[in-house]
N, C-alpha and C positions, 0 to 999 in steps of 0.2 A: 219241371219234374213232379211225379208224385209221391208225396211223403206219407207216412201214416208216425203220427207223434203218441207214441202210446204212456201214458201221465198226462194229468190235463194240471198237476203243481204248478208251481212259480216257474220254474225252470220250464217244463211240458208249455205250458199256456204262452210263454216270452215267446218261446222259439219258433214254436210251429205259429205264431200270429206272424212272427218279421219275414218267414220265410213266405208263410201266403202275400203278405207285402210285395214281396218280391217277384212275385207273376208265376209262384208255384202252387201245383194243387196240393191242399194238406189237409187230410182228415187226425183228428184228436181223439184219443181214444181213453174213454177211462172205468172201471166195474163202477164207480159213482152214478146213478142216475139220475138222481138228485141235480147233483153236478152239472153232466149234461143237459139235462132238464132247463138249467137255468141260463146255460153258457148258449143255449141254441134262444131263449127270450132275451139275449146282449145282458144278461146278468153275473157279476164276474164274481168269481170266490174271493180274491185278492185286492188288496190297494196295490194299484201301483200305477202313476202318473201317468198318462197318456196310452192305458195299456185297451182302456174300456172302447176309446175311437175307433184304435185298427182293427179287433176282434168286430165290431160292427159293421166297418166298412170291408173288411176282405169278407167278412160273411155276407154283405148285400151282393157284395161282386162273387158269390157263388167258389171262392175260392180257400176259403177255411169254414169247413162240416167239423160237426163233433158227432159223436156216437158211443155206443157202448159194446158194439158188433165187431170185437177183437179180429174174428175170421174173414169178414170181409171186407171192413181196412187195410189188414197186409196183403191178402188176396193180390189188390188192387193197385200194391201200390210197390216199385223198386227198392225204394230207402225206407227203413224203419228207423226208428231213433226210438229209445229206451231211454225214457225219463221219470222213473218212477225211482221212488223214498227209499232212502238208505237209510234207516235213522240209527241210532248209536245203539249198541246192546249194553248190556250192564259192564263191559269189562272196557266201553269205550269204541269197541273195534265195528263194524259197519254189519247190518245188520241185514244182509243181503236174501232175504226168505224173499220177498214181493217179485226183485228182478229174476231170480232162478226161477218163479211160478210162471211170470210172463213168458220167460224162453222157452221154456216147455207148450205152451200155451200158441205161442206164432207158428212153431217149427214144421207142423203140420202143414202151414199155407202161404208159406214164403215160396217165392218164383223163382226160377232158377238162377239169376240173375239179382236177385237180392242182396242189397249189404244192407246188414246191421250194424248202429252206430252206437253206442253208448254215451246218452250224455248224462247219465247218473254219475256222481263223484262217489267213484267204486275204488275199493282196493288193489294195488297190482296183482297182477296176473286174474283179474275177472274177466277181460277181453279172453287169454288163453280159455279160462270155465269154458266161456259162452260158444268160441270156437270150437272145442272139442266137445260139449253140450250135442249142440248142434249136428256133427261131424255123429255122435253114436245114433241120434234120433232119426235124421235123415240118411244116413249113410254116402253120404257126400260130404264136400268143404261148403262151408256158407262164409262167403269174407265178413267178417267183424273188423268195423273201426272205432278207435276211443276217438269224441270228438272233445273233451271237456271243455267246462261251460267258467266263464269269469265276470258272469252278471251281478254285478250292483244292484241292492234293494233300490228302489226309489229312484234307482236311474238305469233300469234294465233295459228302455229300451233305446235310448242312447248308446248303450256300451252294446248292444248288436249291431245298429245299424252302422256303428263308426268302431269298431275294434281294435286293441293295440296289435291285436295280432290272434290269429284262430293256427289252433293246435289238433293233428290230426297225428293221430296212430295206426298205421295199417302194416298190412303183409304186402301189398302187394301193388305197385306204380300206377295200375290201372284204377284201385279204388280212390289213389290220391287226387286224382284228374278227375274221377267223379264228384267225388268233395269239395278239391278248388274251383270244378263250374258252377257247383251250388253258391259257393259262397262269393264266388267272383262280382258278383253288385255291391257287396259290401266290403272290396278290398280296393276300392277305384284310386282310392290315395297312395296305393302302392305298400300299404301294411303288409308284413309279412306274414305269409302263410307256411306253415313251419310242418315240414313230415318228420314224423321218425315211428321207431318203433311203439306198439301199443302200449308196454311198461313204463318203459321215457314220457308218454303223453297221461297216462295215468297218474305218474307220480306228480309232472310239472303242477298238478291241478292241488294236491295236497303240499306240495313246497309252499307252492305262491300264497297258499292262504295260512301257512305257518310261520312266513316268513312278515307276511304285513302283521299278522297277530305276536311276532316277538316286537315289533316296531313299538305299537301300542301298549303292552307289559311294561316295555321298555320307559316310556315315557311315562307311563304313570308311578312306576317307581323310583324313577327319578324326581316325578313332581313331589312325591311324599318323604324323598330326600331332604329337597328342596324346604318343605315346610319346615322341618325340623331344623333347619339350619338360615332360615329367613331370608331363605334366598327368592327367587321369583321367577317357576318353570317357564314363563312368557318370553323373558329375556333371553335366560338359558336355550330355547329353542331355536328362539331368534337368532342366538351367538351360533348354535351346531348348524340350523339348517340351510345358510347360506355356503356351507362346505359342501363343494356338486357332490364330493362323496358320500354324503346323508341325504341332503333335500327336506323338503316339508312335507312330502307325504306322508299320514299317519302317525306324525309326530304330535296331536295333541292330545294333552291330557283329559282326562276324565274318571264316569265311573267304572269305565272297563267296556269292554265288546262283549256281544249277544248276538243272536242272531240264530239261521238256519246253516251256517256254514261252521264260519271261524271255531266256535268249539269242539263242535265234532269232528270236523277234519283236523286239528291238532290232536285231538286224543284217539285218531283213528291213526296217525301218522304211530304216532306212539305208540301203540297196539302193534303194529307192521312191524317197528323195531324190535320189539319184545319178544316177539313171536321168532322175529331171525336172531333171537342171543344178543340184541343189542340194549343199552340202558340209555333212552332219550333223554338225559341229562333239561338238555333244553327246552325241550316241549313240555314235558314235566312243570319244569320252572313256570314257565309261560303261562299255562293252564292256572300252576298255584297263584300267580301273582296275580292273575284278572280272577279268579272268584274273591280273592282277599278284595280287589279295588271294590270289586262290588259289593261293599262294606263299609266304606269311607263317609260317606253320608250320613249313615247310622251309626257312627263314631262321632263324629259330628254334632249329633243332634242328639245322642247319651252324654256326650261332655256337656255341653251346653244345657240342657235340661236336667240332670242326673236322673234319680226316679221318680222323677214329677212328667212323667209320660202321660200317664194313667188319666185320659180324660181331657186329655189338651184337643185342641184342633188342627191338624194339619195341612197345606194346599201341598198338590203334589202335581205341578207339570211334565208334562211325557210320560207317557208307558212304552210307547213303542221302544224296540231296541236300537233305530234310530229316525231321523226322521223320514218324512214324503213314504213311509210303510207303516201298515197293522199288523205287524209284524212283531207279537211279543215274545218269541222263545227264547229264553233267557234271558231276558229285557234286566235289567240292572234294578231299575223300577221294581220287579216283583221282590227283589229282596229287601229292598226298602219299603213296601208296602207289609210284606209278612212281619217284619218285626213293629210297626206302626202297629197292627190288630193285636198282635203279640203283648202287647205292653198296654191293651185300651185305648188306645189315642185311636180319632176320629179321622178320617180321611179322606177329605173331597178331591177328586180326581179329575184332571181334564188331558184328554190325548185327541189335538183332530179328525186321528184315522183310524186307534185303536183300544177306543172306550167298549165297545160290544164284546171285543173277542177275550179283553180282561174281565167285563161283566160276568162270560162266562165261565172264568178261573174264581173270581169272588165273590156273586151275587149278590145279595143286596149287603155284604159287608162295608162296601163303599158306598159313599154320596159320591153320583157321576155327573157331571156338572155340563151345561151346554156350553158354556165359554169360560177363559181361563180366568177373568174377573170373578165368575161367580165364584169360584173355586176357593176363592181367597176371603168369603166372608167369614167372617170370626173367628180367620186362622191366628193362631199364636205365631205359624212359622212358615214359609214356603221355600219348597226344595225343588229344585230340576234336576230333570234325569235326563230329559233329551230336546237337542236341541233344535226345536221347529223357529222358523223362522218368525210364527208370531210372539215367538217367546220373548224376540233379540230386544223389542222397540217398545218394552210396555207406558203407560202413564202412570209413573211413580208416582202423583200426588195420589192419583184414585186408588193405586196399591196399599200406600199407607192410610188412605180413611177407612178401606172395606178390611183391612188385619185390626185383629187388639193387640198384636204382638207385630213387633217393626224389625223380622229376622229372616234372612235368606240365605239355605243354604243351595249353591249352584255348584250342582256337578257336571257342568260343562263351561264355566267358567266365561258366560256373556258379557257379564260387566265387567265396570273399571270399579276397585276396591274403593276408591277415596271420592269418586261422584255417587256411589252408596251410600256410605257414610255421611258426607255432606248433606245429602237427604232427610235425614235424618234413621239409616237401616243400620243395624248390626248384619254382617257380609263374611262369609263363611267360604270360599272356596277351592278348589284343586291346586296345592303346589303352591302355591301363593300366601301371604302374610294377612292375618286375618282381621278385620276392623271390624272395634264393637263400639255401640254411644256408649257406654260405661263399662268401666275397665273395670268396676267391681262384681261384672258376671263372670260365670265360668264361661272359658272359652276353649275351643278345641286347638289341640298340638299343633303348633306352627303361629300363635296368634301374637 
C-alpha cells in the first residue's frame, strides 16, 4: 500500500518506519526541514532502540521517503495517517490547533478513495471534527478512521511489530478490511484486531493509559505508606501481585511517571469529563499523587541534609523519564534537579541517552559527566531517578572511594538495603526501611 505519515514525532517516525518494514510504500511528511534534512542523511531526532537500522534500510530499499511536500505525499498516496502533537493547553485538555491546520491543508489533494486515519491521541469525537471538516471542504464523505497508537518508549518497535492487539475506529466494514490487510503481517499470532466505533477507539487509547497510570499512583502511595509504618513495598507487592486478579504489571514503585503520554492523557481524560458535568474524582487523585512522588527524593535529601544544601555536591543518575529513551518530559529528575540549583548544591549528571536534551533545559548549570563514575567525584550524595541498566551492577568499592559522602538515595529502588549498608553506605529508598552507618544522622520518614 501507499502511505503518506504526516508527523515525522516518536509516534509519526515508529509507524511509518514498521509499516515501510512491511513491503509498503511510505512517504513521511513534516513542515520541519531541518528534520527532513536529517532523517533523509539516516540522522534520527529521537533515541529509540533499534529504530535508526530500519529507517536506513527501508530507506536504501527505496521504501520509506521523507519530505516536506504535504500536497504531493497525499496526492499519491490512499492512506493518510495523522500523527502530529496534541500537546496539553493550560486547562489540561488536548490542544488540537496543529491537526485542524493539517486537515485543512490535505483536503484539497486527497483521492477519492482516500481514508484518513488518526493516530494522534485525540479527544473523542475528533474523528467526527475531521469527518464533517472534510465533508464541508470537499463536499463529499472522506472515511476517517481512529487507529490509536500503545507504543512503549524504548520498546516501540517491538510493541508494533508484535502487538497485544490494534484498535480501529471506523464508519464503515469496508475501511476495517482496508486496515486489517495493512496490519495483517503483524497479527500472524492471531492477536486480535478489534473494530468498533471511532468514539470507543478514541477513548480505549485514553482509558489504557489512565488506567496503568492509577496502577502506578497506586503503588507509590502505598510504598510511602509502607515507609511510615516499616513495612516493605517489595514484600507487599510480592504478596498482591501473585493474585491473577492484579499481576505485576506497573506495580513498582518509584519516583512517579513522566513522559510524552501518561500525564497528559490523564489530565486530558479529565478535561473530557469536566467538560461533560462530570468530577474525575480519580484522575484528579492520580495526577495529584505522582507530581507529589515526584518529591520524594527531595524530601529525602532535605531530611537528611537539613539546610546544609547550599554547596554540597551531588551525583545524579537518570534524567531520562525512563530508561532505553531521551526522553525528558516530565522526567521525575527535572524536579529533583530544580530544587538541587535551588538550594546551591552542585550537580553532576549522567543519562546515557538524555544528557543533550536536558543540556538544553539547564546549560551550563550542570556538570554533565561521560560516565556514571565520573559523576560521583566528590559527591557528598548519589540519587537515582531512572533506571538504566548500567545503573543496576555498579563497583561499590570504586563508588565509595570517588564520593566524600557514603549516601544513596534510589528512587527506583536497585539494591538490597542491608548489602548497602554492609558496604559501608547510608541507603535511602521507595517504600522501604531506611539504613544509615550512624543512627545519630538525621534520617528521612520510614528509616
Amino acid at each position: 500500500m501507499k502511505i503518506a505519515m504526516i508527523g515525522t514525532g516518536y509516534v509519526g517516525l515508529v509507524t511509518g518506519t514498521c509499516f515501510a518494514d512491511s513491503g509498503n510504500d511510505v512517504v513521511c511528511v513534516d513542515i520541519d526541514e531541518a528534520k527532513i534534512a536529517a532523517l533523509r542523511e539516516g540522522k534520527m531526532p529521537i533515541y529509540e532502540p533499534g529504530l535508526s537500522e530500519l529507517v536506513l534500510s527501508n530507506a536504501a530499499a527505496g521504501r520509506l521517503t521523507f519530505t516536506t511536500d504535504l500536497a504531493s505525499a497525499v496526492s499519491a498516496c490512499r492512506i493518510i495517517y495523522l500523527a502530529v502533537g496534541t500537546p496539553p493547553a493550560a486547562d489540561g485538555s488536548a490542544d488540537l490547533t496543529a491537526l485542524k491546520t493539517v486537515v485543512d491543508h490535505i483536503a484539497p489533494h486527497l483521492t477519492a478513495d482516500a481514508i484518513v486515519v488518526t493516530k494522534s491521541t485525540v479527544p473523542v469525537g475528533t474523528n467526527q471534527y475531521i469527518f464533517e471538516r472534510l465533508q464541508d471542504v470537499l463536499g463529499r464523505e472522506v472515511d476517517v478512521a481512529s487507529n490509536p497508537e500503545f507504543l512503549k518508549e524504548g520498546a516501540a518497535i517491538d510493541d508494533f511489530m508484535k502487538p497485544d492487539r490494534i484498535v480501529v475506529g471506523v464508519r464503515r466494514g469496508e475501511v476495517a478490511e482496508a486496515l486489517e490487510e495493512l496490519y495483517r503481517p503483524f497479527l500472524r499470532t492471531d492477536r486480535p484486531f478489534l473494530v468498533m466505533s471511532p468514539q470507543s477507539a478514541e477513548l480505549t487509547k485514553y482509558v489504557a493509559n489512565a488506567l496503568l497510570s492509577t496502577k502506578i499512583s497506586f503503588i507509590n502511595e502505598m510504598a510511602n505508606l509502607c515507609e511510615r509504618m516499616n513495612g516493605d513495598i517489595n514484600d507487599v507487592r510480592r504478596g498482591i501481585g501473585h493474585d491473577q486478579r492484579i499481576g505485576f504489571a506497573f506495580l513498582f514503585p518509584g519516583v512517579g511517571y513522566g513522559g510524552s503520554c501518561f500525564p497528559k492523557d490523564v489530565r486530558a481524560l479529565a478535561s473530557m469529563a469536566r467538560q461533560l458535568g462530570m468530577e474525575p474524582r480519580i484522575m484528579d487523585a492520580v495526577d495529584q499523587v505522582n507530581d507529589q512522588q515526584k518529591t520524594v527524593l527531595v524530601e529525602k535529601i532535605r531530611q537528611f541534609f537539613g539546610d546544609q544544601i547550599g554547596g554540597k555536591r551531588f551525583a545524579v543518575w537518570g534524567l531520562a523519564f525512563k530508561p532505553r529513551t531521551d526522553d525528558i518530559r516530565e522526567a521525575p529528575a527535572l524536579t529533583l534537579l530544580d530544587y538541587l540549583l535551588e538550594q546551591g548544591a552542585i550537580a553532576q549528571v549522567h543519562d546515557p541517552e538524555a544528557t543533550e536534551n536536558v543540556r538544553v533545559r539547564y546549560g551550563n548549570r550542570l556538570i554533565y559527566c561521560e560516565s556514571a563514575m565520573d559523576a560521583l567525584n566528590g559527591a557528598e550524595a548519589l540519587a537515582i531517578n531512572t533506571e538504566w541498566k548500567a545503573y543496576h551492577n555498579p563497583d561499590f568499592d570504586e563508588v565509595k572511594t570517588r564520593m566524600n559522602g557514603h549516601v544513596i538515595f534510589d528512587g527506583r529502588n536497585l539494591y538490597e538495603p542491608q548489602r548497602l549498608l554492609k558496604r559501608g553506605f547510608s541507603y535511602f529508598s521507595i517504600g522501604r526501611p531506611a539504613v544509615c552507618i550512624s543512627r545519630t544522622q538525621a534520617s528521612p520518614v520510614g528509616s
